[in-house]
Backbone as XML, in Angstrom:
<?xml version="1.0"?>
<chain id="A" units="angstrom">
  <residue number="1" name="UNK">
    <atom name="N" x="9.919" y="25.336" z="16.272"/>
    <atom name="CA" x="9.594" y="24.007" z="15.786"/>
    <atom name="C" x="10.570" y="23.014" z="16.403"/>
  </residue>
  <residue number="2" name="UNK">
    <atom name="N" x="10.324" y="21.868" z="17.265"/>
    <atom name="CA" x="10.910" y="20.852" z="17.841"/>
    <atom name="C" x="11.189" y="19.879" z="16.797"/>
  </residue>
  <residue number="3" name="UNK">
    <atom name="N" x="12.814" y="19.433" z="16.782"/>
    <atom name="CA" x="13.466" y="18.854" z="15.844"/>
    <atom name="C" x="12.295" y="17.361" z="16.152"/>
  </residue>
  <residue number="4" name="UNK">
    <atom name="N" x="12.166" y="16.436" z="14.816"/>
    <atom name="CA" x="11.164" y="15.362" z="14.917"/>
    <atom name="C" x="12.602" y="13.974" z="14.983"/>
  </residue>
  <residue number="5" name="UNK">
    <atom name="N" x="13.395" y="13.883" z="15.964"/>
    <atom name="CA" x="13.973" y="12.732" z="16.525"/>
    <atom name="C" x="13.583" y="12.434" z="18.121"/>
  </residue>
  <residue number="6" name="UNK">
    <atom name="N" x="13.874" y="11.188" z="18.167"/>
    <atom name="CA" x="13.982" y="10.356" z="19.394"/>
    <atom name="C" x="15.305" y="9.708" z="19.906"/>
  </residue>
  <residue number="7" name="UNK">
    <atom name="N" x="15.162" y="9.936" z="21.047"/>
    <atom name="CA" x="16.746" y="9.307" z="21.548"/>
    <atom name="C" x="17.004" y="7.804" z="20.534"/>
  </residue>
  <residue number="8" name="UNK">
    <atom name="N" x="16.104" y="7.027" z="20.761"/>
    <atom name="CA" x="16.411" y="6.259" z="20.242"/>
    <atom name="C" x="16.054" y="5.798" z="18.442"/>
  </residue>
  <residue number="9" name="UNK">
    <atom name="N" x="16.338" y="6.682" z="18.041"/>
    <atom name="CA" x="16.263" y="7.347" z="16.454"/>
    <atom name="C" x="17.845" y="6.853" z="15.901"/>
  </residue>
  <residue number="10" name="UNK">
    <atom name="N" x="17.730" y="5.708" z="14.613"/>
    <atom name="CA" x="18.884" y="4.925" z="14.689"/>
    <atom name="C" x="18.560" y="6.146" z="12.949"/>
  </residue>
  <residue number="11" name="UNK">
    <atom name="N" x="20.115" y="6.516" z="12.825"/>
    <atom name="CA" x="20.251" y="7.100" z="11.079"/>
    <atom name="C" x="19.699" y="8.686" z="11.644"/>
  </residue>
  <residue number="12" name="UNK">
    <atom name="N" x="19.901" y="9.391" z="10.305"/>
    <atom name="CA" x="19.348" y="10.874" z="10.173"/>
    <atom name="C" x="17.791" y="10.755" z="9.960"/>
  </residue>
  <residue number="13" name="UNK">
    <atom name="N" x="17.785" y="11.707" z="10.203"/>
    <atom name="CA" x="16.808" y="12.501" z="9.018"/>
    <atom name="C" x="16.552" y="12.148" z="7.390"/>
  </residue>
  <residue number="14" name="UNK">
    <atom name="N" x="17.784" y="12.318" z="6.781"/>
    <atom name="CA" x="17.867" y="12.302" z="5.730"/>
    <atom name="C" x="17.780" y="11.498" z="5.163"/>
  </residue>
  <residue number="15" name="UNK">
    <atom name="N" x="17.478" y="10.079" z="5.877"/>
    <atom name="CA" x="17.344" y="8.554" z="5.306"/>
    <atom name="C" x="15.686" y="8.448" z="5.136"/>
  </residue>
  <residue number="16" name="UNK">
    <atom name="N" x="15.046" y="9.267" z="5.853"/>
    <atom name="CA" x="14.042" y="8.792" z="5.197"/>
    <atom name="C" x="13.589" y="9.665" z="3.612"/>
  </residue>
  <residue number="17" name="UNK">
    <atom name="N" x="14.724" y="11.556" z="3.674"/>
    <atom name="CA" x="14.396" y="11.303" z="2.247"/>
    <atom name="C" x="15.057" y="10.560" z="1.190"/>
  </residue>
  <residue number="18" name="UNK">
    <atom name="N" x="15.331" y="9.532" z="1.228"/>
    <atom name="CA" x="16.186" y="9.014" z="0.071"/>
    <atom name="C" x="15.325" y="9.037" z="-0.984"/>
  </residue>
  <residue number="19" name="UNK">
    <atom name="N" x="15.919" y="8.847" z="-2.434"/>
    <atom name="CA" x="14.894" y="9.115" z="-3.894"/>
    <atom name="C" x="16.116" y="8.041" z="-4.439"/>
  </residue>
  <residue number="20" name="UNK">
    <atom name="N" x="15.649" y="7.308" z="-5.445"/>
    <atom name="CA" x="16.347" y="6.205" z="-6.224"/>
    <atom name="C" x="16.727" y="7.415" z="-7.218"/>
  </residue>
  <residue number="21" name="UNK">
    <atom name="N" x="18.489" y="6.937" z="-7.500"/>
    <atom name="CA" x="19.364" y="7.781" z="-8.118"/>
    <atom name="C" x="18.756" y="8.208" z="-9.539"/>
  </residue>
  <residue number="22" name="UNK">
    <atom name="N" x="18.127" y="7.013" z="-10.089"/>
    <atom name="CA" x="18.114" y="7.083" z="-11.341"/>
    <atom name="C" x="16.532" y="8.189" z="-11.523"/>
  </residue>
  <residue number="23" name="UNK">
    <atom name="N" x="15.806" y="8.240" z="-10.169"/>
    <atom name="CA" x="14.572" y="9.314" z="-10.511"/>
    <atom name="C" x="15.180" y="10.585" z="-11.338"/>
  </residue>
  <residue number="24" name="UNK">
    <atom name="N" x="16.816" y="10.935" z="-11.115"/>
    <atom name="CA" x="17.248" y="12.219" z="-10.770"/>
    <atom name="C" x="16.553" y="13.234" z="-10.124"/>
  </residue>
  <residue number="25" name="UNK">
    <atom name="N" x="15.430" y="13.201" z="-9.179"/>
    <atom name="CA" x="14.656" y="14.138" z="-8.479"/>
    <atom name="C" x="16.034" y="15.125" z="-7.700"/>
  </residue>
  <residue number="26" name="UNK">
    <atom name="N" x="17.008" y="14.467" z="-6.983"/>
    <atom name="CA" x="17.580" y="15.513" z="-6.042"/>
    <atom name="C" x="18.541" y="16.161" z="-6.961"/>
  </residue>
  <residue number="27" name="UNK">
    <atom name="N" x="19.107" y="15.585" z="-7.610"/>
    <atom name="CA" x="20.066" y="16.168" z="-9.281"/>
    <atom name="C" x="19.285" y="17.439" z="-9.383"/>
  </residue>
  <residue number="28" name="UNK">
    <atom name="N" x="18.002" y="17.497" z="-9.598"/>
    <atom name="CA" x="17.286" y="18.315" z="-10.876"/>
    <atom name="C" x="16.871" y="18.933" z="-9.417"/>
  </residue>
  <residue number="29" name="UNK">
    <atom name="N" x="16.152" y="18.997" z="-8.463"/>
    <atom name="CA" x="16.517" y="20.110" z="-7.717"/>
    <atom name="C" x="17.567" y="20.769" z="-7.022"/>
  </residue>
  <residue number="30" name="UNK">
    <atom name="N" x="18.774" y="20.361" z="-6.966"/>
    <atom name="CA" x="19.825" y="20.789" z="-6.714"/>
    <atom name="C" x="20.173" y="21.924" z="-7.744"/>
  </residue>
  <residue number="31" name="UNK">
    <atom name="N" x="19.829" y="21.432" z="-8.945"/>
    <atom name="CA" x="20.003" y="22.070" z="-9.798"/>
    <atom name="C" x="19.178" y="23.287" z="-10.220"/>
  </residue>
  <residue number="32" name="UNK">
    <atom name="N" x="18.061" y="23.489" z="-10.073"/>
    <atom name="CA" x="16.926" y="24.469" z="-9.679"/>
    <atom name="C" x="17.532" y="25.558" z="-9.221"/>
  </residue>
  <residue number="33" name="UNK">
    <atom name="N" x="18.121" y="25.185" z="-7.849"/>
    <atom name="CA" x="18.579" y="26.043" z="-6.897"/>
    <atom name="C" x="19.970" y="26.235" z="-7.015"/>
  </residue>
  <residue number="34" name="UNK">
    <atom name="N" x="20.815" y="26.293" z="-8.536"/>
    <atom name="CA" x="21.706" y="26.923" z="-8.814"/>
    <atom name="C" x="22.807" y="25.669" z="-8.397"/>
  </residue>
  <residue number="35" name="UNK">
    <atom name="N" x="22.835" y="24.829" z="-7.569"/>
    <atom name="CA" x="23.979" y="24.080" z="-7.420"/>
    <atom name="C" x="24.108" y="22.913" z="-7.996"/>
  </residue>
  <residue number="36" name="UNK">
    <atom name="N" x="25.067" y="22.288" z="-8.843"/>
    <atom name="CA" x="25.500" y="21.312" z="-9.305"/>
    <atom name="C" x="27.072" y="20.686" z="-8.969"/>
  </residue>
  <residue number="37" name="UNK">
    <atom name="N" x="27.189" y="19.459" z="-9.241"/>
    <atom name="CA" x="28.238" y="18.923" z="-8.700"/>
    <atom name="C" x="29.177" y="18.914" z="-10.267"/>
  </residue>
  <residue number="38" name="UNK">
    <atom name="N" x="30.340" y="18.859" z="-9.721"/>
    <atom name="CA" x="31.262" y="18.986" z="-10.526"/>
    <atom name="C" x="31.359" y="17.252" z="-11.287"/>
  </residue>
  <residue number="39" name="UNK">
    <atom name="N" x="31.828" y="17.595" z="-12.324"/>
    <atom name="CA" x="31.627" y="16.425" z="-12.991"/>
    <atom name="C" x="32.439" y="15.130" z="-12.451"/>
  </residue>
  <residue number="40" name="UNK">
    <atom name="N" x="31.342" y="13.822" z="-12.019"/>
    <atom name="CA" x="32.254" y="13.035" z="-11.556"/>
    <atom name="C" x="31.942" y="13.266" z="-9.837"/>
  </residue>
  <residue number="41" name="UNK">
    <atom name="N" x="31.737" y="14.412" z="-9.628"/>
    <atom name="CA" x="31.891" y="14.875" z="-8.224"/>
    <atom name="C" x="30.869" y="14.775" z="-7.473"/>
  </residue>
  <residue number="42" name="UNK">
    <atom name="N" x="30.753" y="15.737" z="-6.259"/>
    <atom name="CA" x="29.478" y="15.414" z="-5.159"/>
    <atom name="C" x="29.256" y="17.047" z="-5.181"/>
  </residue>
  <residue number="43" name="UNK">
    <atom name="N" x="27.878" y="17.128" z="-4.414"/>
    <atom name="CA" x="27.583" y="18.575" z="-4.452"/>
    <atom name="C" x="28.098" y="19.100" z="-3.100"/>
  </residue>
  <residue number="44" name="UNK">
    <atom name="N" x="28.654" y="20.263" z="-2.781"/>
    <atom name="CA" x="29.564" y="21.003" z="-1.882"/>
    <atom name="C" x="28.482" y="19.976" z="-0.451"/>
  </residue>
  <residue number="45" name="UNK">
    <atom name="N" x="29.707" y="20.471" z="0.299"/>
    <atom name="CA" x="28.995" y="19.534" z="1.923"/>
    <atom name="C" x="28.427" y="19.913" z="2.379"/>
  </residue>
  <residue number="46" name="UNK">
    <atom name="N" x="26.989" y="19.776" z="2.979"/>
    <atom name="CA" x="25.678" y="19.912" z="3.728"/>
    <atom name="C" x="24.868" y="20.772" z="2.921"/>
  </residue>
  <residue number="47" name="UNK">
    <atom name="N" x="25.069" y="20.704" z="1.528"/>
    <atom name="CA" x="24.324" y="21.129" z="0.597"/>
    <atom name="C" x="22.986" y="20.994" z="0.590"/>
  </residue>
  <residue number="48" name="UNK">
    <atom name="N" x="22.484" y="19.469" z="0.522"/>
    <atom name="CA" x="21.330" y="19.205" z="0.419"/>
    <atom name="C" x="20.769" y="19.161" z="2.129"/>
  </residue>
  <residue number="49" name="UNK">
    <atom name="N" x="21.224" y="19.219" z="2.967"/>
    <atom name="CA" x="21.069" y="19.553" z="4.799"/>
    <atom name="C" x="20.564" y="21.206" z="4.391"/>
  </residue>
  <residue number="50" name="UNK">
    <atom name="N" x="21.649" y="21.993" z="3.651"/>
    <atom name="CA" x="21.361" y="23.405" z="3.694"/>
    <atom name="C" x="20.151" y="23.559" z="3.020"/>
  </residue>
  <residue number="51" name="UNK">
    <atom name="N" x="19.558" y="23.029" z="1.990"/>
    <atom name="CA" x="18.201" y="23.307" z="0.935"/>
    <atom name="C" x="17.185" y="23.016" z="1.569"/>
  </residue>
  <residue number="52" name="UNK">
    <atom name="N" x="17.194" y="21.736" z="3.079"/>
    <atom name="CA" x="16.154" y="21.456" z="3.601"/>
    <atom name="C" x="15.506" y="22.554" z="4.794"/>
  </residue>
  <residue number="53" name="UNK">
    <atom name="N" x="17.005" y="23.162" z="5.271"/>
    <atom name="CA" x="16.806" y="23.941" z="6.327"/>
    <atom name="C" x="15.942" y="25.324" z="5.705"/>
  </residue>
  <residue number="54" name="UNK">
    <atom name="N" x="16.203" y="25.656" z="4.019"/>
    <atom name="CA" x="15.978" y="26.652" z="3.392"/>
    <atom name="C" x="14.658" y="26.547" z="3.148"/>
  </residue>
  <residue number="55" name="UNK">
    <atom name="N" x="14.141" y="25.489" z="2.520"/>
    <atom name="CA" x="13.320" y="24.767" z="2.468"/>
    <atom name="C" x="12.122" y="25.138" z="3.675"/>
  </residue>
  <residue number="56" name="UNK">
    <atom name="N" x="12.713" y="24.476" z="4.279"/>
    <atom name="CA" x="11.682" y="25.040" z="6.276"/>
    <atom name="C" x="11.534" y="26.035" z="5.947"/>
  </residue>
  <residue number="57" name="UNK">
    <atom name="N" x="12.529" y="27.186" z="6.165"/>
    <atom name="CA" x="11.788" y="28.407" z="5.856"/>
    <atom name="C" x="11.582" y="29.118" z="5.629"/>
  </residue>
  <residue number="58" name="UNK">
    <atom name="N" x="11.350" y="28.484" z="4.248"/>
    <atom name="CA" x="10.050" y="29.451" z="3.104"/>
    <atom name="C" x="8.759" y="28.408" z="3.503"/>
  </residue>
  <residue number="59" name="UNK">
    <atom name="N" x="8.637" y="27.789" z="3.814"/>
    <atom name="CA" x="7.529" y="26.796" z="4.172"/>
    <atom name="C" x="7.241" y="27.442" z="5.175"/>
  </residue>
  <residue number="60" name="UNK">
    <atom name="N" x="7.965" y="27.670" z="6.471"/>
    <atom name="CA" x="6.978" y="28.796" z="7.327"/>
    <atom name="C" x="6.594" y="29.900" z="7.326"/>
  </residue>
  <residue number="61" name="UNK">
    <atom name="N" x="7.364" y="29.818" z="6.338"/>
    <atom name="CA" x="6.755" y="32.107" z="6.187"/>
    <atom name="C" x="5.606" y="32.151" z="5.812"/>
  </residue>
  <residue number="62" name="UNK">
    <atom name="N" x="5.650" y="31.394" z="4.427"/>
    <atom name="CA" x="5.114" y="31.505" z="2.973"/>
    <atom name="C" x="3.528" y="30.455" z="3.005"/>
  </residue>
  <residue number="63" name="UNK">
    <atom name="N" x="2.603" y="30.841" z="3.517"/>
    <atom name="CA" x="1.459" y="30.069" z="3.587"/>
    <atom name="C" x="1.006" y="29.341" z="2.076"/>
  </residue>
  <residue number="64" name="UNK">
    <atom name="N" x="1.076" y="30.316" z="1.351"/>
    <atom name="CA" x="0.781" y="29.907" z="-0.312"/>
    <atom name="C" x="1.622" y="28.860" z="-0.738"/>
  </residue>
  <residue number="65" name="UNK">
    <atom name="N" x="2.848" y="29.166" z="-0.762"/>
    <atom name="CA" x="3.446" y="28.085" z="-1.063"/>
    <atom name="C" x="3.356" y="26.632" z="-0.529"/>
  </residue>
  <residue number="66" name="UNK">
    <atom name="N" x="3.275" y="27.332" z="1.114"/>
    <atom name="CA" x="2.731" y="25.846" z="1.884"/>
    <atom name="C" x="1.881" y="24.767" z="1.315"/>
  </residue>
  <residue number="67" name="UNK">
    <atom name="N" x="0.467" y="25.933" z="1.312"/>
    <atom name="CA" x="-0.588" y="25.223" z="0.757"/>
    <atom name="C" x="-0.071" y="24.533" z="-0.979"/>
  </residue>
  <residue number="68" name="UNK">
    <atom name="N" x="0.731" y="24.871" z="-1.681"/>
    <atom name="CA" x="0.840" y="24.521" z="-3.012"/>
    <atom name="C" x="1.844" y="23.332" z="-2.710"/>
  </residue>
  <residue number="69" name="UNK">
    <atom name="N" x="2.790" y="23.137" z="-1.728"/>
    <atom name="CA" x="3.411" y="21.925" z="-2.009"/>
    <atom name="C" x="2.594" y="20.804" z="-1.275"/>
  </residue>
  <residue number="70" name="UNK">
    <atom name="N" x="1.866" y="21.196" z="-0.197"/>
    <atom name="CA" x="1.365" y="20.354" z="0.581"/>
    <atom name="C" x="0.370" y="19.832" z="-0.353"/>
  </residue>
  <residue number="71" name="UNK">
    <atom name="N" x="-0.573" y="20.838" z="-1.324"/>
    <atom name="CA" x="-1.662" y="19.855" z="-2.341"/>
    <atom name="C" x="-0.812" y="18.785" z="-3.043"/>
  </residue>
  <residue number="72" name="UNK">
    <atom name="N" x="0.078" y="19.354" z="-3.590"/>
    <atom name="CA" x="1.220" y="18.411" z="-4.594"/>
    <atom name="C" x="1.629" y="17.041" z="-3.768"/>
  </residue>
  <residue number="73" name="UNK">
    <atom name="N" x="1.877" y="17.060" z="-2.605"/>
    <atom name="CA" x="2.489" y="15.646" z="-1.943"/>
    <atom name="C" x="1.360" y="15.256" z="-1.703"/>
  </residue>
  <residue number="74" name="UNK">
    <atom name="N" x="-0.144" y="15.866" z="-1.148"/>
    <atom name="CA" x="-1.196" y="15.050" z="-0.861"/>
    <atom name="C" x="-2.081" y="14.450" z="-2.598"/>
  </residue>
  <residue number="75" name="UNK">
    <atom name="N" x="-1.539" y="14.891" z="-3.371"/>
    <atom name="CA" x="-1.696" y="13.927" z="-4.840"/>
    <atom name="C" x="-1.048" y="13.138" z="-4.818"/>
  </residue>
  <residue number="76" name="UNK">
    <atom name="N" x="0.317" y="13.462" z="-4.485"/>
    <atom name="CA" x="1.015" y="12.316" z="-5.330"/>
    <atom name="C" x="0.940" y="11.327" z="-4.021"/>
  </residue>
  <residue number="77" name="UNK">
    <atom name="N" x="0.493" y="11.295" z="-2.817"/>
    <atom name="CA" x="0.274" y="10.436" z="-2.203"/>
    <atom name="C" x="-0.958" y="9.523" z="-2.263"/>
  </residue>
  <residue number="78" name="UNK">
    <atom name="N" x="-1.642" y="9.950" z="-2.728"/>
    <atom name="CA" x="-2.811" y="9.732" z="-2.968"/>
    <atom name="C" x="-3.139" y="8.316" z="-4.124"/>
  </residue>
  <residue number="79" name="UNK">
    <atom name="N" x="-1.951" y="8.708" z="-4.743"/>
    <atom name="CA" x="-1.807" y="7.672" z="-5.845"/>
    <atom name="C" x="-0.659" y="6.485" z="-5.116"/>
  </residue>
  <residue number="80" name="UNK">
    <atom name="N" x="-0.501" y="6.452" z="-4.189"/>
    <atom name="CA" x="0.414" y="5.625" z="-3.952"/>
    <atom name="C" x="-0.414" y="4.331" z="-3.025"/>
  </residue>
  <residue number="81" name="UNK">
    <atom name="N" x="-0.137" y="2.810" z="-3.291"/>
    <atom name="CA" x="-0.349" y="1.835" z="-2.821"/>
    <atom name="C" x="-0.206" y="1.857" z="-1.609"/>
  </residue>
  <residue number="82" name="UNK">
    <atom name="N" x="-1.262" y="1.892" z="-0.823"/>
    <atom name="CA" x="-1.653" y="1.928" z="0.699"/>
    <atom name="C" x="-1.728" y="0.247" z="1.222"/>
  </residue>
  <residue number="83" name="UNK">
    <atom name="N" x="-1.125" y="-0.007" z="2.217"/>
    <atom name="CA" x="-1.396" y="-1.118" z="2.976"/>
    <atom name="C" x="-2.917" y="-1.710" z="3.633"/>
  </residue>
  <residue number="84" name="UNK">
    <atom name="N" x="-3.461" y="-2.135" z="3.500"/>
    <atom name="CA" x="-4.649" y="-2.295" z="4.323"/>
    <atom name="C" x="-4.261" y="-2.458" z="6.012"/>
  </residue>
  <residue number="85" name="UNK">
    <atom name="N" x="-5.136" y="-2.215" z="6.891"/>
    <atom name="CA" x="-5.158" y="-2.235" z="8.111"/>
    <atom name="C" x="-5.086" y="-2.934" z="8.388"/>
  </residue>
  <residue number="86" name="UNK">
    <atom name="N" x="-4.710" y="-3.649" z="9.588"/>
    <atom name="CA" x="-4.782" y="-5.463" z="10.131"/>
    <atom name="C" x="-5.721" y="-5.113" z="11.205"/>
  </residue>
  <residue number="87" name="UNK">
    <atom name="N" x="-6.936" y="-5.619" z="11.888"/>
    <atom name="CA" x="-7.599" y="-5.469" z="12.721"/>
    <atom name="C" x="-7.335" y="-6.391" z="13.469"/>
  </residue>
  <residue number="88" name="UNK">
    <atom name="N" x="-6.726" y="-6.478" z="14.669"/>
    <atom name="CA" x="-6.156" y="-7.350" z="15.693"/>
    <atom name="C" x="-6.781" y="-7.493" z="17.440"/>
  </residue>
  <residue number="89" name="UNK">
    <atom name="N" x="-8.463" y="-6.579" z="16.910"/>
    <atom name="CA" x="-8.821" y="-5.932" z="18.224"/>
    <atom name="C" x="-9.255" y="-7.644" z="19.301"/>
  </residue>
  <residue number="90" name="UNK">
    <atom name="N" x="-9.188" y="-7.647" z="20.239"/>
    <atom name="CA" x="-9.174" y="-8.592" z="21.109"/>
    <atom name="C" x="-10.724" y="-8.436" z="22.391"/>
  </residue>
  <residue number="91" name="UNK">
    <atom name="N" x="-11.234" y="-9.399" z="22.696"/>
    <atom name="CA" x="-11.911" y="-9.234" z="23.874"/>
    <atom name="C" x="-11.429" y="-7.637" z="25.315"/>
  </residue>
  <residue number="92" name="UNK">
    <atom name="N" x="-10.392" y="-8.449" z="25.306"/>
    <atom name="CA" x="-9.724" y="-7.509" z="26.269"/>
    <atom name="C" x="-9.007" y="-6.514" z="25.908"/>
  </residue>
  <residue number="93" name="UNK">
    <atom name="N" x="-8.651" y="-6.020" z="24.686"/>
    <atom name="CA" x="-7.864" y="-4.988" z="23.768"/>
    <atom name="C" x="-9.131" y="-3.901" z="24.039"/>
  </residue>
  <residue number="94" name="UNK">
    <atom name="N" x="-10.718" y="-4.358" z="23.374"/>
    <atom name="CA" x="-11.967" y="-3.507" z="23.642"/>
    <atom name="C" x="-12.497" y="-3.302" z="25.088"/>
  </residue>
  <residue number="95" name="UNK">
    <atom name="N" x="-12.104" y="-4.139" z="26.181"/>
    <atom name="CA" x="-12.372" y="-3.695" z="27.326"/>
    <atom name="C" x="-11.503" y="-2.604" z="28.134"/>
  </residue>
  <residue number="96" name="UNK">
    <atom name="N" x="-10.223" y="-3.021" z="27.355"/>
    <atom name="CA" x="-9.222" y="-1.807" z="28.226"/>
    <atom name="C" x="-9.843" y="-0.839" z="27.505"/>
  </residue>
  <residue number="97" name="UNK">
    <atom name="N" x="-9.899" y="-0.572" z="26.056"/>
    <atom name="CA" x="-10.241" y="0.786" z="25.409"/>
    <atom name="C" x="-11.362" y="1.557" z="26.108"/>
  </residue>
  <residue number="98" name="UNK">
    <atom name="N" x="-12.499" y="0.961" z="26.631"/>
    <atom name="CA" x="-13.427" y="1.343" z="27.169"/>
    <atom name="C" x="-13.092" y="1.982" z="28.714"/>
  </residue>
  <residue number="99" name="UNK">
    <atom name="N" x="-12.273" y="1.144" z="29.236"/>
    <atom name="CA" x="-11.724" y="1.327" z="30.513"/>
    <atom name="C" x="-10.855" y="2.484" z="30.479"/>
  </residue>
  <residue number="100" name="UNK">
    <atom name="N" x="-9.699" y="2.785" z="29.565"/>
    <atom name="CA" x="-9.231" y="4.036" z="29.813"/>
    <atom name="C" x="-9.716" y="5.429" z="28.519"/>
  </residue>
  <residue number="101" name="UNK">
    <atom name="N" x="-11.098" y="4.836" z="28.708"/>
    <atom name="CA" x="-11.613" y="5.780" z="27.973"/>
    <atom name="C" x="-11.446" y="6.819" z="26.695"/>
  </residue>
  <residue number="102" name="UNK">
    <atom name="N" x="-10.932" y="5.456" z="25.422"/>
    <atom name="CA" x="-10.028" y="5.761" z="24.531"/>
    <atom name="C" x="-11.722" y="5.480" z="23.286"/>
  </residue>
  <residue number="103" name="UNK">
    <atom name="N" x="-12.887" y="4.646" z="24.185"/>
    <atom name="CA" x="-14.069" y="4.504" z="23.224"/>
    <atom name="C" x="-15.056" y="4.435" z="24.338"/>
  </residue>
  <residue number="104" name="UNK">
    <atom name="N" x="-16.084" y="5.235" z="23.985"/>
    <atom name="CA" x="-17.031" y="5.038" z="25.012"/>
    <atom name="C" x="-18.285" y="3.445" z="25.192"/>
  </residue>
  <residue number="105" name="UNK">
    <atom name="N" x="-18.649" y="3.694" z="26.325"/>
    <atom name="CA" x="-19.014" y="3.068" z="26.264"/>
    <atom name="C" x="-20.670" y="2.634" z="25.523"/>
  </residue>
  <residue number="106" name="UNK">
    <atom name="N" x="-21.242" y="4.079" z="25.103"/>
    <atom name="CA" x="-22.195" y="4.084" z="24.187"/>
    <atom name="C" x="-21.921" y="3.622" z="22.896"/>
  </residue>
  <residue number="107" name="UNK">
    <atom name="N" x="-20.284" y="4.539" z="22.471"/>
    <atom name="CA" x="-19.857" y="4.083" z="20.987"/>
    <atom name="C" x="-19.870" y="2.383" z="21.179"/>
  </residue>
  <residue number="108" name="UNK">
    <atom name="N" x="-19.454" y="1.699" z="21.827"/>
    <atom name="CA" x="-19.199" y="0.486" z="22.267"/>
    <atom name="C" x="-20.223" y="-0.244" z="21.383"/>
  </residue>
  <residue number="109" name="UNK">
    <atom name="N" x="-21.905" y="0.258" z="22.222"/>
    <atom name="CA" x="-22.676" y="-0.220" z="21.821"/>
    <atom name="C" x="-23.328" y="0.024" z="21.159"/>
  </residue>
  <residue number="110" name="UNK">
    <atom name="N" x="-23.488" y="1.008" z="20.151"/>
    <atom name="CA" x="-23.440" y="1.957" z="19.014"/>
    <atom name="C" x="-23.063" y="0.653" z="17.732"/>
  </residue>
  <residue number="111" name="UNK">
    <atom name="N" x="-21.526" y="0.456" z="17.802"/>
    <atom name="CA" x="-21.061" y="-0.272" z="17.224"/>
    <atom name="C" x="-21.826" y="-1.933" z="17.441"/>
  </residue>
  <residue number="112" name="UNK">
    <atom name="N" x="-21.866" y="-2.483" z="18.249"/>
    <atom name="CA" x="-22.034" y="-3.619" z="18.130"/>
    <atom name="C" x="-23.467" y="-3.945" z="18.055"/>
  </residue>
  <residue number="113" name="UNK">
    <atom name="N" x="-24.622" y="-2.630" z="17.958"/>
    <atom name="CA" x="-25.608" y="-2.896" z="17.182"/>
    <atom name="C" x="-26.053" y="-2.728" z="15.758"/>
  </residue>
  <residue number="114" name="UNK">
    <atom name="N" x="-24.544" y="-2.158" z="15.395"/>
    <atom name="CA" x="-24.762" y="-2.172" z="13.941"/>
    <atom name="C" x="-24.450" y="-3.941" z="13.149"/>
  </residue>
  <residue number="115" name="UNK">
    <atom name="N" x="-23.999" y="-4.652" z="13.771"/>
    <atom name="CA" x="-23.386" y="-5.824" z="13.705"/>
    <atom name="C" x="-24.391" y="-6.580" z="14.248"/>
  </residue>
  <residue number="116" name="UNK">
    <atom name="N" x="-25.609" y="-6.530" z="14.619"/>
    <atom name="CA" x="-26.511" y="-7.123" z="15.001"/>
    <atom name="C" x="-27.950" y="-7.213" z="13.910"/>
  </residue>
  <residue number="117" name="UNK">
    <atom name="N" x="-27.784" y="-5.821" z="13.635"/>
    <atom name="CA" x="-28.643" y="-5.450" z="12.261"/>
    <atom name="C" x="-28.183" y="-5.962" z="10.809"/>
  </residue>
</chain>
């Protein structure tokens, strides 16, 4: 599996999982998995780096499980406020598409007789 950064990849990984403190989501799985921080304290170093790597894999072994967390995030995504699309397509935005053959040129007109009807 090829690590998912780019040279020009500003921060970790780990910034995009951030969770607001007060969810306690990473508390209460830290805690799951036997580790807690000392009172006052932080949990041992690359702790939560180590749970993700652990994490991976049982996620690749383990198909079942796969499938059971992957239903779980595709719910709870599901419920989450989606952006609408901005459609920004241009005269010439639809001619290049056609040109490097990213839409054909039947779909082309496929489409723009539905817009006629």
């Amino acid at each position: 599996m090829s690590p998912a950064t780019t040279e020009t990849q500003k921060g970790t990984a780990m910034d995009y999982l951030a969770a607001p403190r007060d969810s306690g989501i990473v508390k209460n799985l830290m805690a799951m998995l036997g580790f807690v921080a000392a009172t006052g304290g932080r949990l041992p170093a690359g702790c939560k780096y180590d749970t993700l790597i652990a994490l991976n894999d049982a996620l690749a072994t383990d198909d079942e499980l796969r499938s059971m967390v992957s239903t779980r995030v595709m719910e709870l995504q599901s419920k989450r406020r989606v952006s609408t699309t901005r459609v920004a397509a241009t005269p010439e935005s639809i001619v290049a598409a056609v040109q490097n053959g990213t839409i054909s040129l039947e779909e082309l007109k496929a489409k723009l007789s539905e817009f006629e009807s």
